[in-house]
N, C-alpha and C positions, 0 to 999 in steps of 0.2 A: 452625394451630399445634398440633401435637401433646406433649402434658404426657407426663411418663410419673411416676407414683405411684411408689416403692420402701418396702416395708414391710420391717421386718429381721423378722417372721412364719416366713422360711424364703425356699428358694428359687426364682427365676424359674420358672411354667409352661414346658415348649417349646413353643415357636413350632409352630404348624401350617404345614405345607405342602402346597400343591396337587398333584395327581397330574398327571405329565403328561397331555396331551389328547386320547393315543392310548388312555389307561389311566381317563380319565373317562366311563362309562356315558353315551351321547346326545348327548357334546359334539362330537363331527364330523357328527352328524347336525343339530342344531342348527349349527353352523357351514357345511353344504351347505344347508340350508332357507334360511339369509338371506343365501345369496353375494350373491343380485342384487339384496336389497333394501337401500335407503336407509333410514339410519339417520333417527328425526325430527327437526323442528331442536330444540334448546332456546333457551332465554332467552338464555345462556349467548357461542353459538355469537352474539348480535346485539351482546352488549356487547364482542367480545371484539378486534372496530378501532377500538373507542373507546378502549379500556385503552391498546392500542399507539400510539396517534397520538402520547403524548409522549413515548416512547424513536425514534420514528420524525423527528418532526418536526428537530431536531439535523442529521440524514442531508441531510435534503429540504433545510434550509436551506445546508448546505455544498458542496452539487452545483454545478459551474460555471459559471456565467451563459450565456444563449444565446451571444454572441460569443467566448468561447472556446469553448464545446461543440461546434457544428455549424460546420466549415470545408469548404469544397469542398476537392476535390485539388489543383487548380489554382491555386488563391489562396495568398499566403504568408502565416507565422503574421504578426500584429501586431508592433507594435514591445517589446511589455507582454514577449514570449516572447523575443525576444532579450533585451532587459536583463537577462530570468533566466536565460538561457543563458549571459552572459558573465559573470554575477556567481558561475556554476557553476561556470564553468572554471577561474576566478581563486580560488575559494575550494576546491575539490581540489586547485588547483597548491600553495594556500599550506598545503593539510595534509601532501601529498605531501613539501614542502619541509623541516617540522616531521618528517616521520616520516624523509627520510633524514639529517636531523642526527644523531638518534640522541637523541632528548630526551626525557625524562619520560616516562610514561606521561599522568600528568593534562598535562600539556603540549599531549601528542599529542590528549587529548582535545579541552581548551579549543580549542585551534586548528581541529579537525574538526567542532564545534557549527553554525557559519555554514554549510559545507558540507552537514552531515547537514540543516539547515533548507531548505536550496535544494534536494536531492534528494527532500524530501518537497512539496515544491511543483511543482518539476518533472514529477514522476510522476500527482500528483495531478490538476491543473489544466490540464497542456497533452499529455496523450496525443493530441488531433488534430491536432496537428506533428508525426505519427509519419513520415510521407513526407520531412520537412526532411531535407538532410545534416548539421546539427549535430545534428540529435534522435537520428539514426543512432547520432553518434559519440560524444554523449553517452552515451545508451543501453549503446552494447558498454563503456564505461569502467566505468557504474554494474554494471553484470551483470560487470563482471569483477571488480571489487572484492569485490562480493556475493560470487562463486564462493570466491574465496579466503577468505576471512570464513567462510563456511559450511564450507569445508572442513579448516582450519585453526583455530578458532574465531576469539573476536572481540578475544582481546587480541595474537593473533599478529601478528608484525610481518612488515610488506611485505620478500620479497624483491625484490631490484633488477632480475631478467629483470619481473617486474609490474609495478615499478615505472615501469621504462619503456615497457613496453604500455601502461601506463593513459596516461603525458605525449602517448604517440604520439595515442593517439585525443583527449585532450585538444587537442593541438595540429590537429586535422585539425576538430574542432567549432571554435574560437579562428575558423580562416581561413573555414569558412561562414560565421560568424558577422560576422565584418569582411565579407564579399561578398554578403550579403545585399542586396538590394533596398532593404525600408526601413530601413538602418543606415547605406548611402552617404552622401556629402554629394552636396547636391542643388546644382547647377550654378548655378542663377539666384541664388538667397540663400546660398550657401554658410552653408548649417543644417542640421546633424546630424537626421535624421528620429526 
C-alpha cells in the first residue's frame, strides 16, 4: 500500500523521470549482455500458484463434467441437451412474442430473463453438440440476435425482417429437436426417452 504524506510547507517536488533507453549510458549494453540469460528464481516466483489456486479453483469447479465435455462425432447429444434445447426455443419464441406485441421495455425484459438463462447454459455446457442440427440452428438465431444487439445496441427493438429470421431458425431447431433419436417415443413402452 502506498501512503502518500502532504505537507501544506509548499509545493510538490517533480516527479523524476527516466531517460529513454536509447539515451541511458550502458543500458542497451546491459540489455544485450543478459538477452540470453535467465533471470534467478525467487521466493516469490514459488508462491505465486498457491496465491492463484483460490481465484482459480471457482473456474476448475464449473467446467463441464466428462459426459458433457468429451462426445464422439457419431454419438448423439443426451437427452439432458435436448430438454435444454427445447426449453430454448420456447423461451425465445415467448420473448420474440413479448417483443412483437409491442410491450414494455421491463416487460420485454422480464419475459427475456428465462431465455438469456438458457442461452448461457446452452453455450456454456453443451458446445460438444456443435455437429447436432438443432445446435446449428440454435446457434445462427443466438449469433443473429447478438449481430443485431451489437449493432443496434441493447435496447433497440427487433425489426420484423429479424424477427422472422430468428422464428425461422427457431422453428428448423423445434423439428431437430422433435426428430431426435432420444426424444422419439419408444415403440415397445411407449415412454418419452
Amino acid at each position: 500500500m502506498i501512503t502518500l504524506h502532504l505537507s501544506s510547507s509548499g509545493p510538490l517536488p517533480p516527479l523524476r523521470q527516466r531517460a529513454p533507453l536509447h539515451e541511458r549510458p550502458g543500458a542497451l549494453r546491459n540489455l544485450v549482455a543478459s538477452h540470453g540469460q535467465q533471470a534467478p528464481m525467487k521466493r516469490a516466483l514459488h508462491r505465486r500458484p498457491l496465491l492463484l489456486l483460490p481465484l482459480l479453483t471457482p473456474l476448475l469447479l464449473a467446467m463441464p463434467n466428462g459426459a458433457r465435455a468429451a462426445q464422439s462425432p457419431n454419438e448423439a447429444p443426451p437427452a439432458q441437451y435436448y430438454d435444454l434445447a427445447d426449453r430454448l426455443v420456447s423461451a425465445l419464441g415467448a420473448a420474440l412474442d413479448t417483443e412483437e406485441s409491442g410491450a414494455s421495455e421491463s416487460a420485454l425484459r422480464r419475459s427475456a430473463d428465462p431465455a438469456r438463462a438458457a442461452i448461457r447454459e446452452f453455450t456454456a455446457d453443451w458446445a460438444s453438440a456443435a455437429g447436432d442440427a438443432s445446435h446449428v440452428a440454435l446457434s445462427a438465431a443466438i449469433r443473429e440476435l447478438a449481430e443485431h444487439y451489437r449493432r443496434e445496441g441493447q435496447r433497440a427493438r427487433l425489426p420484423r425482417q429479424v424477427v422472422q429470421s430468428i422464428r425461422q431458425k427457431l422453428e428448423q431447431a423445434r423439428q431437430a429437436v422433435q426428430s431426435a433419436p432420444s426424444r422419439q417415443l419408444l415403440v415397445d413402452g411407449g415412454v418419452k426417452a
